[in-house]
PyMOL Python script that loads the backbone (N, CA, C, O; Angstrom):
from pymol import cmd

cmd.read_pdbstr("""\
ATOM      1  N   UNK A   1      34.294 194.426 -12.032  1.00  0.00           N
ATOM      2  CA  UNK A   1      35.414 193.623 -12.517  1.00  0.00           C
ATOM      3  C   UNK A   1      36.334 193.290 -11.346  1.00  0.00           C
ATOM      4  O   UNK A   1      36.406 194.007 -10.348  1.00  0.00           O
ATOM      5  N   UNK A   2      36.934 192.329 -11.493  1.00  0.00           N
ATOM      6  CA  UNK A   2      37.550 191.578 -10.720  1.00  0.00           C
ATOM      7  C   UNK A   2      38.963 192.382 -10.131  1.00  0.00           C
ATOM      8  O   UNK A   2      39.457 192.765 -11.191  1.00  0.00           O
ATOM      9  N   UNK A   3      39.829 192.823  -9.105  1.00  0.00           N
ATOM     10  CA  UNK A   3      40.765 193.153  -9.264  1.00  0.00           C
ATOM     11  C   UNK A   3      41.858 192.315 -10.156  1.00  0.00           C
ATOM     12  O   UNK A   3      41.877 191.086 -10.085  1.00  0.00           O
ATOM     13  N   UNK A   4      42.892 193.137 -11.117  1.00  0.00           N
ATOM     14  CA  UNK A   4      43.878 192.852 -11.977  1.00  0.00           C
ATOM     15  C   UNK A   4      44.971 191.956 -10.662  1.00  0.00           C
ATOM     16  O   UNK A   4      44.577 192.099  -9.505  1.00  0.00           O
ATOM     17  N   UNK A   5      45.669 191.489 -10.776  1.00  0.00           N
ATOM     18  CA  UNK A   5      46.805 191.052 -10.358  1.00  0.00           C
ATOM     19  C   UNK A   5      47.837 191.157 -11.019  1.00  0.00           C
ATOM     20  O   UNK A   5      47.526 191.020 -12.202  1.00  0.00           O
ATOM     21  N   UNK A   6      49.802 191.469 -10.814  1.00  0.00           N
ATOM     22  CA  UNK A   6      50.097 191.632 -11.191  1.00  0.00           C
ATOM     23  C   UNK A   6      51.252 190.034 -10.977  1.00  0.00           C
ATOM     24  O   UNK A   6      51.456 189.294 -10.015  1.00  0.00           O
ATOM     25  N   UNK A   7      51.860 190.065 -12.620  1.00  0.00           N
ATOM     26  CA  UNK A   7      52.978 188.802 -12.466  1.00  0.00           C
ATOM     27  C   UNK A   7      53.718 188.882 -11.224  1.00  0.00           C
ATOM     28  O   UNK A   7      53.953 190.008 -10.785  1.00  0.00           O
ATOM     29  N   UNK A   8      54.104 187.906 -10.615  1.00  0.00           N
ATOM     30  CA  UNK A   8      54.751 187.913  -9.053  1.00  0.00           C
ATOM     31  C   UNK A   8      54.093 187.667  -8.579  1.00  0.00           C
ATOM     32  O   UNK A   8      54.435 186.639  -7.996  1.00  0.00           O
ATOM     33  N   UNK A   9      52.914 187.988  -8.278  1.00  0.00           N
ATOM     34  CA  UNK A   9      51.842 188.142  -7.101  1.00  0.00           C
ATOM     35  C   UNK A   9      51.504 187.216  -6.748  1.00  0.00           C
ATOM     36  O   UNK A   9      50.832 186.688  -7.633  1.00  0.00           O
ATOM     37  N   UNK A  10      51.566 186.610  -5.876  1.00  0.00           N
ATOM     38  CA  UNK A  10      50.795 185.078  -5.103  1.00  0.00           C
ATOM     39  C   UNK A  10      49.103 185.299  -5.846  1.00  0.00           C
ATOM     40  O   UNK A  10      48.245 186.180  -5.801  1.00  0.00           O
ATOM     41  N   UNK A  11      49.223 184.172  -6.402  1.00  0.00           N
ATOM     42  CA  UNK A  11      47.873 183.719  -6.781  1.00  0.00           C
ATOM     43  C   UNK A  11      47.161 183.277  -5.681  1.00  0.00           C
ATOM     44  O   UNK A  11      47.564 182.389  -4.930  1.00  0.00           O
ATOM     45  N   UNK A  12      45.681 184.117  -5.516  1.00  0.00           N
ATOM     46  CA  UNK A  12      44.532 183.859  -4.341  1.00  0.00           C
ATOM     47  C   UNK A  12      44.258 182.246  -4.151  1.00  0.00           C
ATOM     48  O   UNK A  12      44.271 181.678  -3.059  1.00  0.00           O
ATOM     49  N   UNK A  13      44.031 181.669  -5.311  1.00  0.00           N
ATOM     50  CA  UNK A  13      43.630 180.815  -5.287  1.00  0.00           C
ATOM     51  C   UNK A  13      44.154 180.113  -6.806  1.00  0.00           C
ATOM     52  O   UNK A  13      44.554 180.738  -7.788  1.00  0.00           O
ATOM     53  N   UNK A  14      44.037 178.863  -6.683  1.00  0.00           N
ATOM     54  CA  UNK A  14      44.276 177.676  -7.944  1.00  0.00           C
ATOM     55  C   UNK A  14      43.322 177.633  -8.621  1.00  0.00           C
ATOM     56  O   UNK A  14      42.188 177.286  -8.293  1.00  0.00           O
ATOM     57  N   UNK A  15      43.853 178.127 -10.041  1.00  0.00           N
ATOM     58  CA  UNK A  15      42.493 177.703 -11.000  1.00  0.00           C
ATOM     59  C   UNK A  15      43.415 178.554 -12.550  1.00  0.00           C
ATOM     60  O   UNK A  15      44.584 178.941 -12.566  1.00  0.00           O
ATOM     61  N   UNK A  16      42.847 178.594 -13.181  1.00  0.00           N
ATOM     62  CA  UNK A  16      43.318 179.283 -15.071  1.00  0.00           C
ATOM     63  C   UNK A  16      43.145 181.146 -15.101  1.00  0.00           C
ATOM     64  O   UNK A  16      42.039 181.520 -15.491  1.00  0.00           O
ATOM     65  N   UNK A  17      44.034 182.136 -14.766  1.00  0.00           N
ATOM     66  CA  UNK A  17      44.247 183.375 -14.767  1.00  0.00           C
ATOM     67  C   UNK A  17      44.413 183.795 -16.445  1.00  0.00           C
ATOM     68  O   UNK A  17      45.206 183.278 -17.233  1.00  0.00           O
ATOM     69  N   UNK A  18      43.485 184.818 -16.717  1.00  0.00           N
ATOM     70  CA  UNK A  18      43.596 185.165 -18.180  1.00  0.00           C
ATOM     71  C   UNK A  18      44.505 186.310 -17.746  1.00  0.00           C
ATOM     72  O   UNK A  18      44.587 186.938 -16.690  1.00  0.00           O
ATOM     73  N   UNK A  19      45.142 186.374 -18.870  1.00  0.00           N
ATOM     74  CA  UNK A  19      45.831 187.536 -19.125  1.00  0.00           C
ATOM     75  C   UNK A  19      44.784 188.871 -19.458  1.00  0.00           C
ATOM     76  O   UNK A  19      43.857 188.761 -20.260  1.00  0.00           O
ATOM     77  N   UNK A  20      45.031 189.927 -18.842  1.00  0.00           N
ATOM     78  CA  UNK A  20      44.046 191.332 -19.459  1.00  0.00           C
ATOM     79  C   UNK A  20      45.144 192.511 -19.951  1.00  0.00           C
ATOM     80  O   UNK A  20      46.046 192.988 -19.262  1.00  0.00           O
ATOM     81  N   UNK A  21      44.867 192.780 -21.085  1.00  0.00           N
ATOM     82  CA  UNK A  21      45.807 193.845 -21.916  1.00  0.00           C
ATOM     83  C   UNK A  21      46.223 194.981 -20.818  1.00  0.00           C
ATOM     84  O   UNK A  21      45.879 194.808 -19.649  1.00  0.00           O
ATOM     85  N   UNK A  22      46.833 195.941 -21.128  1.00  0.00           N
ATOM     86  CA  UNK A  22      47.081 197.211 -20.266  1.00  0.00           C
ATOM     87  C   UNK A  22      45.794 198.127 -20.377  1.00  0.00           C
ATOM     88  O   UNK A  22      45.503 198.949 -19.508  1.00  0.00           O
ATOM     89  N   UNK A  23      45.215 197.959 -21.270  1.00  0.00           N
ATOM     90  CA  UNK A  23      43.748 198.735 -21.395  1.00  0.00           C
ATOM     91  C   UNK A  23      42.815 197.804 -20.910  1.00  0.00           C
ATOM     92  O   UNK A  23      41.753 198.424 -20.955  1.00  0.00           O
ATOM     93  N   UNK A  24      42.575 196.632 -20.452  1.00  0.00           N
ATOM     94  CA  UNK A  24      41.900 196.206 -20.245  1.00  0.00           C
ATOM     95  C   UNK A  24      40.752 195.447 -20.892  1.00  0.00           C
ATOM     96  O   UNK A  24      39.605 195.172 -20.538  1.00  0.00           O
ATOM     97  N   UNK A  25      41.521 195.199 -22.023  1.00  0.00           N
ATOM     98  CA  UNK A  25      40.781 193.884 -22.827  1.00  0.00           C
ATOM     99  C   UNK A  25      41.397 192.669 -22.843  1.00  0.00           C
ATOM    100  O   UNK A  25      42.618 192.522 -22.787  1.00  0.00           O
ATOM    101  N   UNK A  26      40.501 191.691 -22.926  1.00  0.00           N
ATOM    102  CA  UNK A  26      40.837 190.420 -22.419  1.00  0.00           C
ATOM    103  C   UNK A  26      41.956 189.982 -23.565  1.00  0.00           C
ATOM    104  O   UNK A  26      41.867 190.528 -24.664  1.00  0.00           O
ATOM    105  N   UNK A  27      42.541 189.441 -23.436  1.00  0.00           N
ATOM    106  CA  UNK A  27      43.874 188.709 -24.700  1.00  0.00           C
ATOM    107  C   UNK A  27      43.521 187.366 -25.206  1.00  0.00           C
ATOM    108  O   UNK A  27      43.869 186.935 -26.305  1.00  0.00           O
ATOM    109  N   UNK A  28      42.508 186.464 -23.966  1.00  0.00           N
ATOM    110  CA  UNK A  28      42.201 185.579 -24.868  1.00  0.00           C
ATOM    111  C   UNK A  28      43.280 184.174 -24.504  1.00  0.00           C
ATOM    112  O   UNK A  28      43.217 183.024 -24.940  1.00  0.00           O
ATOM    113  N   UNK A  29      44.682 185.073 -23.117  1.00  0.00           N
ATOM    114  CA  UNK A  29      45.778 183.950 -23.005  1.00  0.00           C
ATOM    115  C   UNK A  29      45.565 183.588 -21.542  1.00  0.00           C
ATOM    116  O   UNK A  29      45.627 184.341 -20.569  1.00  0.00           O
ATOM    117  N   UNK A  30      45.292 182.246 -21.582  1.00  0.00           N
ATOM    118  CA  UNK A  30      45.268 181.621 -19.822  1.00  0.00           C
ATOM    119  C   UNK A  30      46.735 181.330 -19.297  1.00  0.00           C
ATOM    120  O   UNK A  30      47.700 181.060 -20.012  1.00  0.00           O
ATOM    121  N   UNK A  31      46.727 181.413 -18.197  1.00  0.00           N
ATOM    122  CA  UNK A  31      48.018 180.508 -17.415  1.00  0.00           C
ATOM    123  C   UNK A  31      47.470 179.886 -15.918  1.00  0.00           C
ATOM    124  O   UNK A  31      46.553 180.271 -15.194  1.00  0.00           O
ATOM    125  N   UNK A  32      48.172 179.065 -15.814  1.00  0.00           N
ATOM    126  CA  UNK A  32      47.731 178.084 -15.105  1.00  0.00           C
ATOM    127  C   UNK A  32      48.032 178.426 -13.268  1.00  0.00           C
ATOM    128  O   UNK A  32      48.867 177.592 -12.918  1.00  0.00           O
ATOM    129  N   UNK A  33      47.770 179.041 -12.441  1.00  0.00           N
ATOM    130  CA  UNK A  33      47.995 179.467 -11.321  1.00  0.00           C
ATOM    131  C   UNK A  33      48.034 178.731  -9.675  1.00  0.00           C
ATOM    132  O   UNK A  33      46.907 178.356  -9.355  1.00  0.00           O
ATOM    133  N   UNK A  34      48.578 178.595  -9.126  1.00  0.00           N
ATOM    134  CA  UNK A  34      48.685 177.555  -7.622  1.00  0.00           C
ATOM    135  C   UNK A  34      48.630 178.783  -6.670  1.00  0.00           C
ATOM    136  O   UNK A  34      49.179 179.861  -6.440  1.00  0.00           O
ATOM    137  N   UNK A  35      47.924 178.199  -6.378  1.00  0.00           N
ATOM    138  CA  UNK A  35      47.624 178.730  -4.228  1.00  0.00           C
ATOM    139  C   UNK A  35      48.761 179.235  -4.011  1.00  0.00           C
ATOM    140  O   UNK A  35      49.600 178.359  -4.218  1.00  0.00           O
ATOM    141  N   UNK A  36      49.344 180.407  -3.630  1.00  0.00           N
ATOM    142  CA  UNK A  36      50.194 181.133  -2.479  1.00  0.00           C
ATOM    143  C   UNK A  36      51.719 180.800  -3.617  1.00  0.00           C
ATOM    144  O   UNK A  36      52.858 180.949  -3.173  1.00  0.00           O
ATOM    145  N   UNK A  37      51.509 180.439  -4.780  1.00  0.00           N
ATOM    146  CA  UNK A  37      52.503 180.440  -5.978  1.00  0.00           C
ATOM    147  C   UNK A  37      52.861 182.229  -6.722  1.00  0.00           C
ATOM    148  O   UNK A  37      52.137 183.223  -6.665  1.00  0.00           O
ATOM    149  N   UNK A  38      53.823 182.114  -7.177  1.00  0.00           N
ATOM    150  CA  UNK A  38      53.617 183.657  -8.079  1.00  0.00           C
ATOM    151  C   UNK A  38      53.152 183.852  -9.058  1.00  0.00           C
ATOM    152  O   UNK A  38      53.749 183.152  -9.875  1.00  0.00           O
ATOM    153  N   UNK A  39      52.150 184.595  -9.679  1.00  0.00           N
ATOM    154  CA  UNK A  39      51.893 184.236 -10.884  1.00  0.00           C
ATOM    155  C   UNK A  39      53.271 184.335 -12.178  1.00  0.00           C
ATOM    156  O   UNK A  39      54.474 184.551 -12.033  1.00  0.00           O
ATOM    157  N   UNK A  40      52.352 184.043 -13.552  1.00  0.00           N
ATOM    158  CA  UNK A  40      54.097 183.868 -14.112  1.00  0.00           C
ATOM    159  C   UNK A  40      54.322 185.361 -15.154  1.00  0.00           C
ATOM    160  O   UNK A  40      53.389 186.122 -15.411  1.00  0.00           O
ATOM    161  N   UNK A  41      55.554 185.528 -15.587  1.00  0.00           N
ATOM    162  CA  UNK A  41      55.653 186.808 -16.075  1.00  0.00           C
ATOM    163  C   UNK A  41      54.583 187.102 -17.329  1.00  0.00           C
ATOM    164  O   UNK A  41      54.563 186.097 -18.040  1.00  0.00           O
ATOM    165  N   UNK A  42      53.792 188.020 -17.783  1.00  0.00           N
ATOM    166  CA  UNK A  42      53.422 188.116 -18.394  1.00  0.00           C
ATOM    167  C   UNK A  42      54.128 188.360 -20.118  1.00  0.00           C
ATOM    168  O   UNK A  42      55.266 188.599 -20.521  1.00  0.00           O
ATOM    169  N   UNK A  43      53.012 188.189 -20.692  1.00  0.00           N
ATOM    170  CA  UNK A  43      54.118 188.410 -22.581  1.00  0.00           C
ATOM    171  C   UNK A  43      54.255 189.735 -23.106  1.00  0.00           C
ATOM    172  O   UNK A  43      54.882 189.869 -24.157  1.00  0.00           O
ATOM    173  N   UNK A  44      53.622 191.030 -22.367  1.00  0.00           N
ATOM    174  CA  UNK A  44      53.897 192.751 -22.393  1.00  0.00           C
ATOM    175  C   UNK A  44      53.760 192.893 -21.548  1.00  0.00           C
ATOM    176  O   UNK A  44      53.013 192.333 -20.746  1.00  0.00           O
ATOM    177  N   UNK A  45      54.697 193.998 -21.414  1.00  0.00           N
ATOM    178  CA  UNK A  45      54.734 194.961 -20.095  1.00  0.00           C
ATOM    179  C   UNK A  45      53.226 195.713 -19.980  1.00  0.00           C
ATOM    180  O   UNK A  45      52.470 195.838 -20.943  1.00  0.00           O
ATOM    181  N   UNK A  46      52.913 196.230 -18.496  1.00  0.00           N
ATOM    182  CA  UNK A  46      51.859 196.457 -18.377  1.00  0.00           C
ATOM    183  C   UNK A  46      50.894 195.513 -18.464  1.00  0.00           C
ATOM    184  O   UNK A  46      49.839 195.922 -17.981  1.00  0.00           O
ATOM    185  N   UNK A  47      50.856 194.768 -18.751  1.00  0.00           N
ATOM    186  CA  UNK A  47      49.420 193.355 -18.459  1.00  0.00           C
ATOM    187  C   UNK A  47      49.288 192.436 -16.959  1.00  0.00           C
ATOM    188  O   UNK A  47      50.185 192.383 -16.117  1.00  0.00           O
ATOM    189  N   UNK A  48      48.472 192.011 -16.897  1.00  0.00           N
ATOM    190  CA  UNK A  48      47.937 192.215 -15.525  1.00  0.00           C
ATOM    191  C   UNK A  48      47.404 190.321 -15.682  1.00  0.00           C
ATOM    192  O   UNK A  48      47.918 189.650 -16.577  1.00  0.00           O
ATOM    193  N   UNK A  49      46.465 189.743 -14.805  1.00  0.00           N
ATOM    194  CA  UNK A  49      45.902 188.618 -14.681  1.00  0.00           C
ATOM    195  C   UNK A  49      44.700 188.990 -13.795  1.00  0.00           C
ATOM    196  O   UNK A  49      44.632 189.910 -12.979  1.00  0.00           O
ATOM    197  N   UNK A  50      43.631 187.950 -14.176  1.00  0.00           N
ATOM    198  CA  UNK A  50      42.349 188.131 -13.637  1.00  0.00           C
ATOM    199  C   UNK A  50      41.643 186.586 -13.822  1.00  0.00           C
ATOM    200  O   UNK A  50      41.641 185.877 -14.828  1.00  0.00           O
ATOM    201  N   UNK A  51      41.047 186.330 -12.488  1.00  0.00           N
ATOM    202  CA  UNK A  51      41.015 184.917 -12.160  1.00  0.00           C
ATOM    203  C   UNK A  51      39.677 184.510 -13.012  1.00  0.00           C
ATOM    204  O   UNK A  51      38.604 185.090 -12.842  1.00  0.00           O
ATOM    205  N   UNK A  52      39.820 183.704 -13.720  1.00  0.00           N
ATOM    206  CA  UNK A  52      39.037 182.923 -14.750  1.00  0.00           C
ATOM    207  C   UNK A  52      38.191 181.783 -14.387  1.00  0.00           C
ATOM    208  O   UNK A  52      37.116 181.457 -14.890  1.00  0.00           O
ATOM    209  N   UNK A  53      38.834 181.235 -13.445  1.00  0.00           N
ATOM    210  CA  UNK A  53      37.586 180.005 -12.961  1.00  0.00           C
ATOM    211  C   UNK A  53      38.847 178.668 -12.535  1.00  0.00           C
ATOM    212  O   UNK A  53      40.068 178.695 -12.691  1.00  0.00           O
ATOM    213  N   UNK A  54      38.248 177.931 -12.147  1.00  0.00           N
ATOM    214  CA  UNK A  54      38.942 176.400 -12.494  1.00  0.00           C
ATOM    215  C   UNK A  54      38.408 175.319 -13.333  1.00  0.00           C
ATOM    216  O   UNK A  54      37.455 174.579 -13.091  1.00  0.00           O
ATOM    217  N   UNK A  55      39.205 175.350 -14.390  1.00  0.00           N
ATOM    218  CA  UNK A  55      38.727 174.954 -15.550  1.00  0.00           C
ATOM    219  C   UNK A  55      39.401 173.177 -15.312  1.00  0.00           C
ATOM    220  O   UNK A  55      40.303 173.121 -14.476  1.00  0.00           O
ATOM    221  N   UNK A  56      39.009 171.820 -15.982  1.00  0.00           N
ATOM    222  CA  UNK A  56      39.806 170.814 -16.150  1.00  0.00           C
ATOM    223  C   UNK A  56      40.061 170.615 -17.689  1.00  0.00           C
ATOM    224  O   UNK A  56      39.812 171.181 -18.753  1.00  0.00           O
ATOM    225  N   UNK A  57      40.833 169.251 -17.111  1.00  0.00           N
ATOM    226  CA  UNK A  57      41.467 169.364 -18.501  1.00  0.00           C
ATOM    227  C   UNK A  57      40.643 168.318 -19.546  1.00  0.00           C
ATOM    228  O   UNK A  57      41.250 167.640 -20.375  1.00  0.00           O
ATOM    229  N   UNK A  58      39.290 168.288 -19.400  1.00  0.00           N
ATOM    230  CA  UNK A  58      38.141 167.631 -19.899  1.00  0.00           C
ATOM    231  C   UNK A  58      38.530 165.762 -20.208  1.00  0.00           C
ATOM    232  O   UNK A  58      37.984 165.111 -21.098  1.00  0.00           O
ATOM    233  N   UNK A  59      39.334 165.334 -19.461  1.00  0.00           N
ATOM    234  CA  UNK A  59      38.879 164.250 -19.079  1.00  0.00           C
ATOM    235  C   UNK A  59      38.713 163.362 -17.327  1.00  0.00           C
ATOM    236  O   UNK A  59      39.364 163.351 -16.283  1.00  0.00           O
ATOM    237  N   UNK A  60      37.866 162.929 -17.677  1.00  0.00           N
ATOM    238  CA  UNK A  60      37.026 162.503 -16.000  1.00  0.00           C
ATOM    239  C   UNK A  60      37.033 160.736 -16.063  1.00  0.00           C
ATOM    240  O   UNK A  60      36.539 160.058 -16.964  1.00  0.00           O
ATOM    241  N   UNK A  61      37.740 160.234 -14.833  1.00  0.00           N
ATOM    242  CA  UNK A  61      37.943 159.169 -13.917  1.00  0.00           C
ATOM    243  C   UNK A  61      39.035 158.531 -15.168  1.00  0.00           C
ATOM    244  O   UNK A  61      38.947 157.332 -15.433  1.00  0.00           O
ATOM    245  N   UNK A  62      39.935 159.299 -15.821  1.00  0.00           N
ATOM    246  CA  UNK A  62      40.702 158.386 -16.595  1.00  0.00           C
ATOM    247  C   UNK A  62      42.488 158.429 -15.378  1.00  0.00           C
ATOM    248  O   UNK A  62      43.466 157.749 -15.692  1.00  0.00           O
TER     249      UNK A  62
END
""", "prot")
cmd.dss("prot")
cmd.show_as("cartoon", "prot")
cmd.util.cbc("prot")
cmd.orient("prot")
């Protein structure tokens, strides 16, 4: 598994960070993350972020 990141933390890279519970199940909640940005506060204490991919926003050459 991926290392957790915590809110604040400069995001590695740009792309959709899921939220992961304090136990470590997925929540199911994305946020949207920028290069050398902080990530954003999470919605409970103790939850963490874990990089999900770069997802779009499913439309192409509009």
């Amino acid at each position: 598994m991926e290392d957790r990141l915590r809110a604040g933390q400069a995001a590695p890279r740009a792309g959709q960070y899921e939220v992961i519970a304090r136990d470590g199940e997925h929540t199911g909640i994305y946020r949207r993350g920028l290069e050398g940005k902080p990530l954003p506060p999470t919605p409970a204490k103790g939850q963490g972020y874990v990089y999900a991919g770069r997802r779009g926003n499913g439309r192409s050459g509009q």
